[in-house]
Backbone bond lengths (Angstrom), bond angles and torsions (degrees), N, CA, C in turn:
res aa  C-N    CA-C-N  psi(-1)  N-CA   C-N-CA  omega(-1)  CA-C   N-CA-C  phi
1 X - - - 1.453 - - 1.531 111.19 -
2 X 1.512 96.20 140.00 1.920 92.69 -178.71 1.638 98.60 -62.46
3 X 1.522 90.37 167.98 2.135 98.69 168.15 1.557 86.17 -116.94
4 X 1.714 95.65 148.28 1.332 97.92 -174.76 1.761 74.41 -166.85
5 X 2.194 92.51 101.31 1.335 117.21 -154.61 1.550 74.64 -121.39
6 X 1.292 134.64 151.39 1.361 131.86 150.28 2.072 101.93 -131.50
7 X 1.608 132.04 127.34 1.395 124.16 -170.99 2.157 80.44 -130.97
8 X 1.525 73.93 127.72 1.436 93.67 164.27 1.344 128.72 -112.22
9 X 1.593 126.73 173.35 1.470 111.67 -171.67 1.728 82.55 -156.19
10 X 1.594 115.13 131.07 1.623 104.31 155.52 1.637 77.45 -130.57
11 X 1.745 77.92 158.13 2.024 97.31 178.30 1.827 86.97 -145.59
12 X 1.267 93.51 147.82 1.966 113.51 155.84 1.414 103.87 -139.91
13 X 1.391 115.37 124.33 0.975 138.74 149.52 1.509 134.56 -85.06
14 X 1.487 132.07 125.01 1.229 159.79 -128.09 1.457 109.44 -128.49
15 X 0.947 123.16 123.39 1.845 122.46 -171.19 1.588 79.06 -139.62
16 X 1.721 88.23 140.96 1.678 110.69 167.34 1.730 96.31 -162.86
17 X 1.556 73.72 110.16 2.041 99.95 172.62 1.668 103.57 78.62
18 X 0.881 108.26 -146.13 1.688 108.52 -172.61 1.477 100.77 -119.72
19 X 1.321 139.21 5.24 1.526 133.02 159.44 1.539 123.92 -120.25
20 X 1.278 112.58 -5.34 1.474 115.37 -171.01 1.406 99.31 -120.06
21 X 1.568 100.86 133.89 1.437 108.77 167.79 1.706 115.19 -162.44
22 X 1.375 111.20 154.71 1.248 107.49 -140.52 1.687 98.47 -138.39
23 X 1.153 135.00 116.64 1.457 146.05 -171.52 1.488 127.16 -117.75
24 X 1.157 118.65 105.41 1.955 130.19 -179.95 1.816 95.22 -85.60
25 X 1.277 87.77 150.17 1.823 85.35 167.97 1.386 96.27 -160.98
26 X 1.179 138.42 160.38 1.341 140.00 151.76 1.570 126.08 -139.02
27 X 1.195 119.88 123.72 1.403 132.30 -164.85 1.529 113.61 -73.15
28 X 0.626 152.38 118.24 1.972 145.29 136.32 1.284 132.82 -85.87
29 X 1.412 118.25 104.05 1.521 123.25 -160.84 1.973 94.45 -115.94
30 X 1.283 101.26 126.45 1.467 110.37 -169.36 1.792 111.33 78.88
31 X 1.608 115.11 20.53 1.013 119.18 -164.86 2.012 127.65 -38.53
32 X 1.058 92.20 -33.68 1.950 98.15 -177.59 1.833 97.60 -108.40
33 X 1.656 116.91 21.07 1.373 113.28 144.98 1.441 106.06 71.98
34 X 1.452 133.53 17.08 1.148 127.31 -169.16 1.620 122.70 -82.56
35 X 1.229 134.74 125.61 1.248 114.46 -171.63 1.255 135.42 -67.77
36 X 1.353 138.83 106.18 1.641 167.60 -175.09 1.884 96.99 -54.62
37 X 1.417 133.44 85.31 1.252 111.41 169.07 1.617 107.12 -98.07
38 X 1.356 110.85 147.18 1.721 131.57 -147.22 2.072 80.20 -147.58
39 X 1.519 85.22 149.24 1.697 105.98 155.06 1.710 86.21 71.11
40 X 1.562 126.22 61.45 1.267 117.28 171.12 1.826 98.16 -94.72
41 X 1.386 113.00 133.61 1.759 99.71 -169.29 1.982 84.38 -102.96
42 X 1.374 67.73 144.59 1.719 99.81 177.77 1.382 115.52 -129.89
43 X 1.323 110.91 21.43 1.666 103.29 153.09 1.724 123.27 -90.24
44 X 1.602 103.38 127.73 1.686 88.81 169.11 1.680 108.08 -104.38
45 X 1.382 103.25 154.29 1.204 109.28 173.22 1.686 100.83 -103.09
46 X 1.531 105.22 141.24 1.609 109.13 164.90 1.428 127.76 -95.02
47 X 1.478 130.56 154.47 1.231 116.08 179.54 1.877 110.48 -64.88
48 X 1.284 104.18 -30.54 1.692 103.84 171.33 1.101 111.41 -128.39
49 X 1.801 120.03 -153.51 1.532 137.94 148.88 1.823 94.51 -76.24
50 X 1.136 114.81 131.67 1.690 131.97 169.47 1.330 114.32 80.30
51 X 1.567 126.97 0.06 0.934 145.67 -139.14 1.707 90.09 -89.80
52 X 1.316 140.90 139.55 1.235 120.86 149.67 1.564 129.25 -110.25
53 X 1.269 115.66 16.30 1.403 121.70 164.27 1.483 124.76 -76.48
54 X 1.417 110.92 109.08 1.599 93.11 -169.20 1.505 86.97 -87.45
55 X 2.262 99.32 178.72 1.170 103.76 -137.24 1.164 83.20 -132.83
56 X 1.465 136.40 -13.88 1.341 157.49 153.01 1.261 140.45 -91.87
57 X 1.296 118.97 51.08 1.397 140.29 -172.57 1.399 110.53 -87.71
58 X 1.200 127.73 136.02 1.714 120.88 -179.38 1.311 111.02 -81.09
59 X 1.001 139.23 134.10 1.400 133.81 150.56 1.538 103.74 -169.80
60 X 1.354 112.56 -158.46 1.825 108.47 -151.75 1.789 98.03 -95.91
61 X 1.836 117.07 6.97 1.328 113.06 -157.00 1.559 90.86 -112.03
62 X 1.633 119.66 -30.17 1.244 115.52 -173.71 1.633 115.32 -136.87
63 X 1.072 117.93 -174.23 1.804 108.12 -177.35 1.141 113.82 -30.10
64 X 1.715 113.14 129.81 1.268 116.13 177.76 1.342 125.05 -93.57
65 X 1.408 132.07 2.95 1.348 169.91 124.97 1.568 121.71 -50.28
66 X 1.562 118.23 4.71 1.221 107.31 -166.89 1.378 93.54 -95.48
67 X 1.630 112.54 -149.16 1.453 141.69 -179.73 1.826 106.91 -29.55
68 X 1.356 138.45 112.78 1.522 135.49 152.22 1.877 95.53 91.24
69 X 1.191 94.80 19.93 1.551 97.75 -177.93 1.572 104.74 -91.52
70 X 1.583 122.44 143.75 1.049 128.19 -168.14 1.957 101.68 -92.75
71 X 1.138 131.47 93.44 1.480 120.18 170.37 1.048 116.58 -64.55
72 X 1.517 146.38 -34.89 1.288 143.19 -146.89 1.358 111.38 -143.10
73 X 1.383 132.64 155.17 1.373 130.53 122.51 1.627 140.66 -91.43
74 X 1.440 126.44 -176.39 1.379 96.56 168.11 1.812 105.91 -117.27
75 X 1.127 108.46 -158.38 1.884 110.86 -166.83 1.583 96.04 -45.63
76 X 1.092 109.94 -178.29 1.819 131.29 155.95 1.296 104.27 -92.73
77 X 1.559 112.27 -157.73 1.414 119.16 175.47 1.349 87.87 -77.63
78 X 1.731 105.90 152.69 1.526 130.50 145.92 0.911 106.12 -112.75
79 X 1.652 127.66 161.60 0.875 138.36 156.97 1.922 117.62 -137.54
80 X 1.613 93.69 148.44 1.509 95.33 -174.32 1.845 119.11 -137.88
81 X 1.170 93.08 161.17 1.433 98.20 -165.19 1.528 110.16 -127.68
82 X 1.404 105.57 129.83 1.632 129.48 175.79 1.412 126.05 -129.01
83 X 1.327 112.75 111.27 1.450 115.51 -166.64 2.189 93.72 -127.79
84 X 1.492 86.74 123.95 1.418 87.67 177.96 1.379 133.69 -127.77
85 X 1.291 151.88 126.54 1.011 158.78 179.87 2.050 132.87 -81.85
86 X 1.037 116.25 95.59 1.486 124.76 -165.97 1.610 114.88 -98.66
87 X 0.844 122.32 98.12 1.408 123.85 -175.74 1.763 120.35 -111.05
């Protein structure tokens, strides 16, 4: 599956007098929340040696963990926060 990750960043920065200045920012990683699937298994098992029936195929009749099966996802959006002080 494609990844289709988008991480954003807005910041404003704040000046008061000629030595103090003061900065908000906030991060968004996975920003538009899209789901990331990770841990796709790509082993097949055969019924023998030469055999070409695999024996681990996913679907609703046999292991649902087998062959092209999705195990995992990855995070959701996070989000983070930075507020800074310059003196």
């Amino acid at each position: 599956p494609p990844l289709n990750n988008w991480d954003l960043s807005l910041s404003k920065r704040f000046v008061f007098g000629e030595h103090y200045k003061f900065e908000a920012r906030l991060d968004a990683f996975n920003a538009l929340n899209h789901t990331q699937f990770n841990g796709i298994n790509t082993t097949a098992n055969f019924a023998s040696p030469g055999s070409t029936v695999i024996t681990n195929l996913a679907n609703s009749t046999t292991n649902l963990n087998g062959f092209g099966a999705i195990n995992s996802i990855r995070p959701p959006r996070n989000l983070q926060w930075m507020l800074r002080f310059e003196f």
